[in-house]
C-alpha positions as CSV (number, residue, x, y, z in Angstrom):
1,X,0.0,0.0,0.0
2,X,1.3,3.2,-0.7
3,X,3.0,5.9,1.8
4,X,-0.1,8.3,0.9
5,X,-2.8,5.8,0.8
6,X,-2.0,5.1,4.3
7,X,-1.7,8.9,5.5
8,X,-5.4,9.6,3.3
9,X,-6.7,6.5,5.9
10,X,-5.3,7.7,8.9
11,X,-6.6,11.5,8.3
12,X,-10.2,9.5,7.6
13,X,-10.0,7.9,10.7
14,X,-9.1,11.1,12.7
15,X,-11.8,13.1,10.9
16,X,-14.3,10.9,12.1
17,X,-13.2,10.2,15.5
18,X,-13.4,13.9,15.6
19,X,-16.7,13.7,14.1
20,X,-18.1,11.6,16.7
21,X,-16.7,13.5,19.3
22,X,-18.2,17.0,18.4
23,X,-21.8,14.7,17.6
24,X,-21.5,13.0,21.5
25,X,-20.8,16.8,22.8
26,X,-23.8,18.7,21.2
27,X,-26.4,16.0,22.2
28,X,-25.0,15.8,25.8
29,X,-25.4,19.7,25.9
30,X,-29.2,19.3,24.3
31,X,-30.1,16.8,27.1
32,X,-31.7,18.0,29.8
33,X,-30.8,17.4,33.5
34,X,-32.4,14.8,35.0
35,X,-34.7,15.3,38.4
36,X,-32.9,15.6,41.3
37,X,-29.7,16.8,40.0
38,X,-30.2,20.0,40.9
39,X,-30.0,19.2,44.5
40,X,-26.4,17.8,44.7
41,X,-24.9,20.3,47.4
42,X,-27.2,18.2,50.0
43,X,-26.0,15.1,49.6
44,X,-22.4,16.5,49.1
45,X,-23.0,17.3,53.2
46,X,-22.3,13.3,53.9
47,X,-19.6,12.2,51.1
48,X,-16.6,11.6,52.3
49,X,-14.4,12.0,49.0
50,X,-12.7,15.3,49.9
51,X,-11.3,15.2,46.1
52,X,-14.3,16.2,44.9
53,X,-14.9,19.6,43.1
54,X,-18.8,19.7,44.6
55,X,-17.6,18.8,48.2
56,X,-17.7,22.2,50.6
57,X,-15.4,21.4,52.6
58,X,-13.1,21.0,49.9
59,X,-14.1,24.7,48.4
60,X,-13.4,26.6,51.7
61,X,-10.0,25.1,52.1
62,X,-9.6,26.7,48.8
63,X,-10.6,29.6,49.9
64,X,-8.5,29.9,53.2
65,X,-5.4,29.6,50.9
């Protein structure tokens, strides 16, 4: 197979990898929240993953530094 054959393939593959990827993103964004989603800070109050970007605690130590 030829050198340019090969690289036409490749750029095909990566166009629609991207294409997929930029389809996925705009129907995620057109979904809507489900119920109860809304309401995360309250049961953020008994996690105990401080990693969390949601988790309070985690925000004030942020905001002590």
């Amino acid at each position: 197979m030829d050198n340019w054959l090969r690289a036409l393939i490749a750029i095909g593959i990566i166009a629609l990898l991207l294409g997929v990827f930029i389809l996925s993103y705009i129907l995620n964004k057109r979904t809507p929240k489900p119920e109860g989603c809304e309401e995360i800070d309250k049961e953020c109050a008994t996690c105990s993953i401080d990693s969390c970007a949601f988790n309070k605690n985690e925000k004030l130590k942020e905001g002590i530094k």
